[in-house]
N, C-alpha and C positions, 0 to 999 in steps of 0.2 A: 284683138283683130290684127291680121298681118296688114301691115303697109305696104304699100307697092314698093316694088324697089328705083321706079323714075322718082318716089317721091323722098326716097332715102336718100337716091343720088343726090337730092337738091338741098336736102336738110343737110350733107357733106360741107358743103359750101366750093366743090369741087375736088375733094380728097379721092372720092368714089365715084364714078360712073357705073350707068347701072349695068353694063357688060360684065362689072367686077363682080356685082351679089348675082348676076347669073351663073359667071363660074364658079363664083366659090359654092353658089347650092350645086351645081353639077358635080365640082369634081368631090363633096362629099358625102353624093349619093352613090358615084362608081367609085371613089376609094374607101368609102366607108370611113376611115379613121386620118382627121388631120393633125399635123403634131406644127406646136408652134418653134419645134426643133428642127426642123426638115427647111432646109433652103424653100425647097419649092412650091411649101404647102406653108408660108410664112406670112404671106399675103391674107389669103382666103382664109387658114385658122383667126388672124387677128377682127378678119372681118364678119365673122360669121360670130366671136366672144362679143367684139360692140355690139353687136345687132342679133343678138342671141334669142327672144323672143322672137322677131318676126322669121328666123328662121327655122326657128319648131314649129310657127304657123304656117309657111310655105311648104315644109316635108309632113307635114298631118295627113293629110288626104292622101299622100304614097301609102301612107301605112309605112312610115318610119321614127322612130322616138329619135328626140336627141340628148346623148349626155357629153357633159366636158367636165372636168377632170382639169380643177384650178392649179393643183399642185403639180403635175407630171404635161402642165399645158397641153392639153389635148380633147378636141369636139370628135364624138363618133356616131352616127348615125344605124340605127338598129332597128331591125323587123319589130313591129308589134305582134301582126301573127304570127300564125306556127307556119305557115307556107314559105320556101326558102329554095335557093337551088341543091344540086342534091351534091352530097358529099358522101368522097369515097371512105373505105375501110381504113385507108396508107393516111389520107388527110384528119381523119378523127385521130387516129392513135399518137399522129404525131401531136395533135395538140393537145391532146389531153396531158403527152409525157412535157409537153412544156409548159404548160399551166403548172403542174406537180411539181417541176424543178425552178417555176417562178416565184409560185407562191413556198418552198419550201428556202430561196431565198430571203425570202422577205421577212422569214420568225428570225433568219440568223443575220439577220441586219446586212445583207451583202450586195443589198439593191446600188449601182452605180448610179451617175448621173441621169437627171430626165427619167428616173424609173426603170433602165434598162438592166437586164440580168444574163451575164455572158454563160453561155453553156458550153463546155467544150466539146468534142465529141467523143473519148473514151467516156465521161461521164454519163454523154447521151443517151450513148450504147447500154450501159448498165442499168439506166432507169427504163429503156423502152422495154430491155428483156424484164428487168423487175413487174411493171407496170402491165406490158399488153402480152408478156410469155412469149413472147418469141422473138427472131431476131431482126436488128434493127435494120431497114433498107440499105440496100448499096450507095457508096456514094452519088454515083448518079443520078440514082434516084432521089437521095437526099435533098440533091442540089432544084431538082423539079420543083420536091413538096415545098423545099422552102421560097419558091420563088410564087408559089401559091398563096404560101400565108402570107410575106410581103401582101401582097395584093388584098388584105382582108386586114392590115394593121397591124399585127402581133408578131411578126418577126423580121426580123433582115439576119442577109447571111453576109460576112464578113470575110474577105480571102485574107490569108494568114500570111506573116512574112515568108519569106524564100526556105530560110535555115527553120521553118517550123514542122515537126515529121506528119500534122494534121495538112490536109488541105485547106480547111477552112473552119469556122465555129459560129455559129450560131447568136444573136442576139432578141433577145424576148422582151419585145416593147409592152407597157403597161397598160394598153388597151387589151391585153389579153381574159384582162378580171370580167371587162365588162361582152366580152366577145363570147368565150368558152366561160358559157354555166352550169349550172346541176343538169341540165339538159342534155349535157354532151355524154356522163355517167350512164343516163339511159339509151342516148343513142348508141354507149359502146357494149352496153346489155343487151341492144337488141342484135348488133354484127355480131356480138357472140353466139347467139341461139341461130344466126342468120349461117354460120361459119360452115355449114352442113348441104347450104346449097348451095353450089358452083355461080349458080346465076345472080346471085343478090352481091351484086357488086355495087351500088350505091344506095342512100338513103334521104331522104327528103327533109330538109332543115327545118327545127323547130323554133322557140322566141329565141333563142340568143346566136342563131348562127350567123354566118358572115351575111352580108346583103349582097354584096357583089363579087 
């Protein structure tokens, strides 16, 4: 049974006030993924690992699971249902081609620190067109999608030094395994069959999409 969090704060012996276990359940219901790497999420990730039961008791009734992820330090909170906000065609394919070039990191041992796996963008390019057949968005737009995933835990985009001929590359944080699942395969079967009508521009997330 969850404990209140006035009475967590007291069992603290003042480490915590309860304003602290309020935002750290907030901010990892609207960021979904906290990294105990991330300055700002350093606090509330440490706080939420002590207190890790009572706050899978607190996010029950959302209708949200929590997993963390001792090794790559990181709590993520994730839909139980299939009900989800809806995700377009540009934000499925991008994740799917980074999941692919995460997890095909990971057989050739190239995972860097904290879990993270740098992508470049020539590389990008050649798996999107491998992966979804066509070509890969403009930078512009790139810089949109990835400022989407940010928000969902599984990437950050990284501006490149001055002398580098890319603008920027891409990094694929380790909450992606638990983010993008088998899920995502059928929801990029059904944009395909969908690909025919003009109007089906997005689709309604299933168990493993982003929450926020």
């Amino acid at each position: 049974m969850k404990r209140s969090w006035n009475l967590l704060s007291q069992q603290s012996n003042g480490l915590y006030a309860v304003q602290d276990f309020e935002r750290a359940a907030y901010r990892l219901v609207t960021e979904q993924v906290l990294y105990a790497g991330d300055r700002g999420s350093r606090l509330a990730y440490h706080l939420i690992e002590d207190h890790f039961d009572d706050f899978v008791a607190a996010l029950a009734p959302l209708g949200l699971r929590l997993e963390r992820n001792a090794h790559y330090r990181y709590v993520a909170a994730l839909p139980v249902h299939g009900e989800g906000t809806p995700v377009t065609l540009a934000e499925t394919l991008l994740l799917l081609v980074l999941r692919q070039r995460y997890d095909e990191a990971m057989r050739q041992g190239l995972v860097e620190d904290e879990g993270v796996v740098t992508v470049e963008l020539p590389e990008l390019q050649e798996a999107y067109q491998a992966l979804a057949g066509r070509a890969m968005p403009e930078v512009g737009a790139l810089r949109e999608l990835a400022r989407t995933l940010r928000r969902w835990g599984v990437c950050r985009l990284v501006e490149s030094e001055p002398d580098d001929p890319q603008p920027f590359h891409l990094q694929v944080r380790p909450a992606i395994v638990d983010i993008v699942g088998e899920q995502w395969l059928q929801r990029l079967d059904q944009h395909n069959r969908d690909d025919a009508d003009p109007d089906a521009e997005t689709e309604t997330a299933e168990d493993d999409h982003a929450a926020a």
